[in-house]
VOMIBA-670324 format. One record per residue (C-alpha): residue number from 1; residue in three letters; x, y, z. Coordinates in steps of 0.2 Angstrom, whole numbers. Each point is the difference from the previous one (the first is absolute). Layout:
% residues N
REC  torse  kollum      x      y      z
REC    NUM     ALA      X      Y      Z
...
This chain:
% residues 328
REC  torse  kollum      x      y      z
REC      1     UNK     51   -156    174
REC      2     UNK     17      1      4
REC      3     UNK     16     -7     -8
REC      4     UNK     18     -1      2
REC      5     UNK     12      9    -11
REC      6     UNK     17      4      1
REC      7     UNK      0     -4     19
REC      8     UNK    -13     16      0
REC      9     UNK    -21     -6      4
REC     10     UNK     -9     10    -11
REC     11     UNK    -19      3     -1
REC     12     UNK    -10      0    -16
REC     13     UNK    -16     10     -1
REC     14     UNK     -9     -5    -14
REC     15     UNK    -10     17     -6
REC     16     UNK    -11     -3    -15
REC     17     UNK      3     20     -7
REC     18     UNK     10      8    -15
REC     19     UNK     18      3      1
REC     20     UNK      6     14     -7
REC     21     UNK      4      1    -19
REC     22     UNK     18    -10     -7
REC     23     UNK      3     -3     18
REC     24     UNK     14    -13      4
REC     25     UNK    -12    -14     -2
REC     26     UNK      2    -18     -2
REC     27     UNK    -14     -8    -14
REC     28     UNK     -7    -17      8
REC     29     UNK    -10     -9    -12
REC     30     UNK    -11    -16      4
REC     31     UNK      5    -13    -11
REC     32     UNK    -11     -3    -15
REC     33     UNK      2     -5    -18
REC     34     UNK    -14     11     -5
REC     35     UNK      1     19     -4
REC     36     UNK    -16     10      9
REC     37     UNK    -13      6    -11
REC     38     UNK     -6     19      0
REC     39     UNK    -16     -4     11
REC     40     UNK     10     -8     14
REC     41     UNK     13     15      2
REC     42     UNK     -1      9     15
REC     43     UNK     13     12     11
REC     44     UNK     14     -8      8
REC     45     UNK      1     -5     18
REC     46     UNK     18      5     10
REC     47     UNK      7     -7     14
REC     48     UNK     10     12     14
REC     49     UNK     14    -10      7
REC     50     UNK      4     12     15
REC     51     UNK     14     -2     10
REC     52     UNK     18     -1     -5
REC     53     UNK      0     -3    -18
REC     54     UNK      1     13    -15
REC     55     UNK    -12     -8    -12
REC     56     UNK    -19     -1      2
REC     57     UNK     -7    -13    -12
REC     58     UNK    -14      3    -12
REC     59     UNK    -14    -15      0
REC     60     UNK     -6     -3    -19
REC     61     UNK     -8    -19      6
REC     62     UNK    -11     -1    -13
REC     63     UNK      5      6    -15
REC     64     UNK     11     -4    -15
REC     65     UNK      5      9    -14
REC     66     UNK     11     -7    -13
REC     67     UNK     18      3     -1
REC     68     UNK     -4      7    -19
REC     69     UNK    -12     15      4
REC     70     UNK     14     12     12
REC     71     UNK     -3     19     -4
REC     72     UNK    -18     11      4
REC     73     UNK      1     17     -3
REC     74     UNK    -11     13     -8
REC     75     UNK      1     12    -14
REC     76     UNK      1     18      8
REC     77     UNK      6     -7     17
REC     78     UNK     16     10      2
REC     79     UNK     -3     16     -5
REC     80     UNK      2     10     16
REC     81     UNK     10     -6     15
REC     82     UNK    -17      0     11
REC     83     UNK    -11    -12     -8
REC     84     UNK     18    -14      1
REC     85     UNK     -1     -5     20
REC     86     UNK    -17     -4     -6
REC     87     UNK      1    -10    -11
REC     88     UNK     16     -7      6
REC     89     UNK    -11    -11     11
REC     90     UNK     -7    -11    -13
REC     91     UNK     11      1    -17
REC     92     UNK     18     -4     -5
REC     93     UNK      2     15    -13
REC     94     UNK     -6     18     -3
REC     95     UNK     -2      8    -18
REC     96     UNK     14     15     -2
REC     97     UNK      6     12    -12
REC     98     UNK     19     -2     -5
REC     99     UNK      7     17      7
REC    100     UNK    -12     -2     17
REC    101     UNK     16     -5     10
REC    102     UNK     -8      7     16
REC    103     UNK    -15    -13     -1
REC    104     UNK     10    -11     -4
REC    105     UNK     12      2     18
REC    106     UNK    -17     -2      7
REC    107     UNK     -5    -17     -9
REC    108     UNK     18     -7      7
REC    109     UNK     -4      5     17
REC    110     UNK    -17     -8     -1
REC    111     UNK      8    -16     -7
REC    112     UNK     -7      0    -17
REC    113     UNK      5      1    -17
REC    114     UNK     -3     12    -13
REC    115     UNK     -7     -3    -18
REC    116     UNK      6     15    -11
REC    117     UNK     -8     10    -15
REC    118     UNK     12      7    -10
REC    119     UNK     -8      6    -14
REC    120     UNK      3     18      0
REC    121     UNK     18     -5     -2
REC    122     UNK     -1     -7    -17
REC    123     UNK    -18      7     -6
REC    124     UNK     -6     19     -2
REC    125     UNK    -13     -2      7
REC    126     UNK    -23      3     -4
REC    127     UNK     -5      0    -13
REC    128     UNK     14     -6    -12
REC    129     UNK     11    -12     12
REC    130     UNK     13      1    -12
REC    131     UNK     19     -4      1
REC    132     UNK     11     15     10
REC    133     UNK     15      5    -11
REC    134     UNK     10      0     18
REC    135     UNK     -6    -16      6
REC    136     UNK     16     -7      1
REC    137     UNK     10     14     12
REC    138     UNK    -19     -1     12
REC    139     UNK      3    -16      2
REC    140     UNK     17      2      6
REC    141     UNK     -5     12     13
REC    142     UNK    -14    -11      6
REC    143     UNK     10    -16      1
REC    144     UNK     11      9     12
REC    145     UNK    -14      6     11
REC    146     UNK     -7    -19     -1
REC    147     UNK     15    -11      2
REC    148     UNK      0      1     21
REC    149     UNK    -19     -7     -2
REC    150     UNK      7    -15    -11
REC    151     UNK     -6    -12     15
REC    152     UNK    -17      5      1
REC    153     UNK     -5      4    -19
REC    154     UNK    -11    -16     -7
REC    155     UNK     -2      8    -16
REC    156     UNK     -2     15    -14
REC    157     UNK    -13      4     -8
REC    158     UNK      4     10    -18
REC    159     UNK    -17      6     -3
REC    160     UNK    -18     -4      4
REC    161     UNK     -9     -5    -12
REC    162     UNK     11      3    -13
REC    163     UNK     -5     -6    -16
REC    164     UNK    -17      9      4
REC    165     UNK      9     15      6
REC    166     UNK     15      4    -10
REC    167     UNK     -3     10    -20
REC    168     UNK     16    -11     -3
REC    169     UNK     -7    -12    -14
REC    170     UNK      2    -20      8
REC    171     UNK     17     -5     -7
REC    172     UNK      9     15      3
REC    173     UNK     -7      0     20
REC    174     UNK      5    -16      0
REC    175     UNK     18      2     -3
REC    176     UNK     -1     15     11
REC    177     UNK     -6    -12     12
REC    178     UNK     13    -13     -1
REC    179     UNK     12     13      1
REC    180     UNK     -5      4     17
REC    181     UNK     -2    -17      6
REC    182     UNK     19     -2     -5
REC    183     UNK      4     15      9
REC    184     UNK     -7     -4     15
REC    185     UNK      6    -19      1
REC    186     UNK     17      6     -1
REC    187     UNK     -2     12     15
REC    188     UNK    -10    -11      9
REC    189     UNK     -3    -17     -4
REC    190     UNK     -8     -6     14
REC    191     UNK    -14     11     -3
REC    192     UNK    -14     -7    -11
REC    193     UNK     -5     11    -15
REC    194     UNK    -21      1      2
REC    195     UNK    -13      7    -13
REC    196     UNK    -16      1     -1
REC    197     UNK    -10     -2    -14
REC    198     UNK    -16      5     -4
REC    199     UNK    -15    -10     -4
REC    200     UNK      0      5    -19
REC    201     UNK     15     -3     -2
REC    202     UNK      1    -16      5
REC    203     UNK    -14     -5     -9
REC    204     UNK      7      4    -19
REC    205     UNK      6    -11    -12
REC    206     UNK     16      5     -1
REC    207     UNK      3      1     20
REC    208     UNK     15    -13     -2
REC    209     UNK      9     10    -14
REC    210     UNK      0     17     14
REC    211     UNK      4    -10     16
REC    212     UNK     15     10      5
REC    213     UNK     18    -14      4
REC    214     UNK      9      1     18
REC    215     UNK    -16      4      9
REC    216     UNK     -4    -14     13
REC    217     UNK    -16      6     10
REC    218     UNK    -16      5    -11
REC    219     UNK    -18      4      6
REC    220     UNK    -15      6    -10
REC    221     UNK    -13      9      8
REC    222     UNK    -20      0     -2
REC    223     UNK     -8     13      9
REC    224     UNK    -21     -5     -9
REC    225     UNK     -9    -14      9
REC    226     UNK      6    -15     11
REC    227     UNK     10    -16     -3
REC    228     UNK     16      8     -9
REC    229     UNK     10    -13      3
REC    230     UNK     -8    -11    -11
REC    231     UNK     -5     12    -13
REC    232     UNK     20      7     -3
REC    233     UNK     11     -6     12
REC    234     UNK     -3    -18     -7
REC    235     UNK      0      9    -15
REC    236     UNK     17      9      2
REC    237     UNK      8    -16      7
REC    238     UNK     -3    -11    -15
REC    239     UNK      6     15    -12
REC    240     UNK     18      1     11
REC    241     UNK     -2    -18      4
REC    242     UNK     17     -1    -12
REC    243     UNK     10      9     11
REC    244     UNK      8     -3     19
REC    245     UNK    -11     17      8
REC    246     UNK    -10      1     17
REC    247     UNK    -14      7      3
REC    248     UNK    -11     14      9
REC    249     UNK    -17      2      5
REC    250     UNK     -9     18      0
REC    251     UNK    -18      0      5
REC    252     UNK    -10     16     -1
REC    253     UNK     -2      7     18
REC    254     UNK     -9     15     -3
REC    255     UNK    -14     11     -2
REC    256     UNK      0     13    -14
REC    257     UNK    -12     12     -8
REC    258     UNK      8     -3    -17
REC    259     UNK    -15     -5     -9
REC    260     UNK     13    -13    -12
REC    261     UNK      4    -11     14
REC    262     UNK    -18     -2      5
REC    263     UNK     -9      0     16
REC    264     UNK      5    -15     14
REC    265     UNK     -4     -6     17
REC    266     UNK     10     -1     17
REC    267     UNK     -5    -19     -2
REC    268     UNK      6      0    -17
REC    269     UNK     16      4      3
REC    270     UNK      1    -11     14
REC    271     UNK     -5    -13    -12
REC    272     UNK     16      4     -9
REC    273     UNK     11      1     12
REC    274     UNK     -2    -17      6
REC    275     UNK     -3     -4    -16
REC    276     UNK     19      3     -4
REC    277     UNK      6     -6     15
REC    278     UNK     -6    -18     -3
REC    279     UNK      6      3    -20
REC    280     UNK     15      4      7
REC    281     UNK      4    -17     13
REC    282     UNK     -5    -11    -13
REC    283     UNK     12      6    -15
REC    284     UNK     16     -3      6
REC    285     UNK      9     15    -11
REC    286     UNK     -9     15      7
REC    287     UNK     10      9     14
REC    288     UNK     -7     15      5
REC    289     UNK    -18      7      2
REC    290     UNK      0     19     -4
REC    291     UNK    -17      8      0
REC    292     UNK     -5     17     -6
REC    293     UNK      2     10     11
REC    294     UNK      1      7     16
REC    295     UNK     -1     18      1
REC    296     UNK    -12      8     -9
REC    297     UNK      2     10    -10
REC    298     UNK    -12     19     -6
REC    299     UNK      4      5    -14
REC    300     UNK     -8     17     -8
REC    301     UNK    -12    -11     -9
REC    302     UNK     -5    -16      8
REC    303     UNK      5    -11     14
REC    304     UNK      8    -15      6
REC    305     UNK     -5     -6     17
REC    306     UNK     15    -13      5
REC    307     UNK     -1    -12     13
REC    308     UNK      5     13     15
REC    309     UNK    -19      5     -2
REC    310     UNK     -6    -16     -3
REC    311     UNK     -2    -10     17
REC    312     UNK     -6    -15     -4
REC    313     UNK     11     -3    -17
REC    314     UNK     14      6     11
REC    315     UNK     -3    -15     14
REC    316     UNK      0    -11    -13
REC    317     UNK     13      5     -7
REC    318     UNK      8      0     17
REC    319     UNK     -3    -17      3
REC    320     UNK      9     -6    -16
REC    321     UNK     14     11      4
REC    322     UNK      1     -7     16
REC    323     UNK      0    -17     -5
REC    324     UNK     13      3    -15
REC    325     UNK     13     11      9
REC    326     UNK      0     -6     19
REC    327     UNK      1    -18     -4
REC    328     UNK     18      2    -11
């Protein structure tokens, strides 16, 4: 097939194959009112346009993902510069510490953005998670380091887990919490300010009263069982449903010999994964999908196998961050 362009006949080879990740693709979507479910995901197709012409084009003809749902990533996915060409093929962000500046050079040059922990700026740290008396002058010093990433940082994350974590009682935590939301909206107010909650805590009576202000982007994860969406996230988005916050999806995608997490199938968490993924196109204020996790992880007493050592979780999950981040 040939065409004229610019006075100059160019060939097109249409190659059904994988670009390379973050390439300088052009997204074509066929037209179609309705967002593709889980089951019908599969890899994208590309195009090689070869010839005179910079820009290959990327050939996503039969899937649709709406506008809402824009950031896949997962937890631990950024934690050594390796693992991010990787995973640069199929998500937007990558999960990094504040002060990992390096891994963070290597996120711009793959064309993601970053989603950054900076906990052990404001809290001391296992067992107690309690407020430093010098949080104030570390944040100083980190805000510098961070300020050149200002593009490319969709949000902070103050704690994990906090109100499960921290010895701080609720009320003085959440003060402390508000604190660094103000801090970090001043800095960078682009950014959204994330947390996560645990399942417990979102299922007390007095959730409302300890729903920390200036945050904008909550998640509560469920690692026991299957359909977590409808168990907590509906759950969690009633409880909030007073405020103007987004949303984030974390699905377990691991394997672990912690006995308290209970035993689960490869086909289990499949489940889950797609479960989330249609959970997340069809309610219009979650953003981002952000499994845990990636890397696994060994510790001295138990293990986490994370998706890099799950094959068959890890296509899937491949497939949705396919769809999600080559078709913005």
């Amino acid at each position: 097939m040939k065409c004229l362009a610019t006075g100059v006949f160019i060939s097109f080879i249409i190659t059904l194959i994988f670009l390379p990740e973050k390439s300088n693709a052009i997204g074509i979507l066929k037209s179609s009112n309705k967002a593709t479910l889980a089951e019908d995901l599969k890899r994208p197709r590309h195009v090689f346009l070869h010839g005179n012409i910079v820009t290959p084009s990327l050939i996503h003809n039969d899937i649709k993902v709406p506008e809402h749902l824009t950031e896949f990533g997962f937890f631990h996915s950024g934690w050594t510069i390796d693992e991010i060409s990787e995973v640069s093929q199929f998500t937007t962000f990558v999960d990094v510490y504040y002060n990992e500046i390096d891994i963070m050079k290597a996120a711009r040059n793959h064309g993601l953005k970053i989603w950054v922990q900076v906990a052990p700026i404001f809290f001391d740290g296992y067992p107690t998670y309690r407020k430093r008396a010098d949080y104030l002058e570390r944040w100083e010093l980190a805000k510098k380091r961070l300020e050149p990433f200002s593009d490319i940082i969709i949000a902070f994350d103050p704690l994990d887990e906090p109100f499960h974590r921290s010895k701080l009682n609720n009320q003085t935590l959440k003060l402390y919490l508000e604190e660094i939301a103000q801090l970090v909206k001043e800095s960078f107010p682009k950014a959204k300010r994330a947390i996560t909650f645990m399942n417990g805590t979102v299922r007390k009576s007095n959730f409302k009263k300890i729903i920390p202000k200036k945050y904008n982007l909550f998640a509560v994860n469920y690692y026991v069982g299957e359909s977590f969406q409808q168990q907590l996230v509906e759950k969690l988005m009633v409880k909030t449903s007073h405020l103007d916050v987004n949303y984030y999806l974390i699905p377990r995608a691991f394997k672990t010999s912690n006995r308290g997490f209970g035993s689960i199938s490869e086909s289990k968490l499949i489940s889950q994964a797609k479960q989330a993924y249609d959970f997340a196109i069809a309610n219009p204020k979650v953003i981002a999908i952000y499994p845990f996790v990636w890397e696994s992880i060994f510790g001295k007493d138990d293990y986490y196998l994370g998706v890099d050592n799950l094959e068959r979780v890890q296509e899937e999950y491949r497939k949705i961050g396919h769809a999600i981040s080559n078709t913005r």
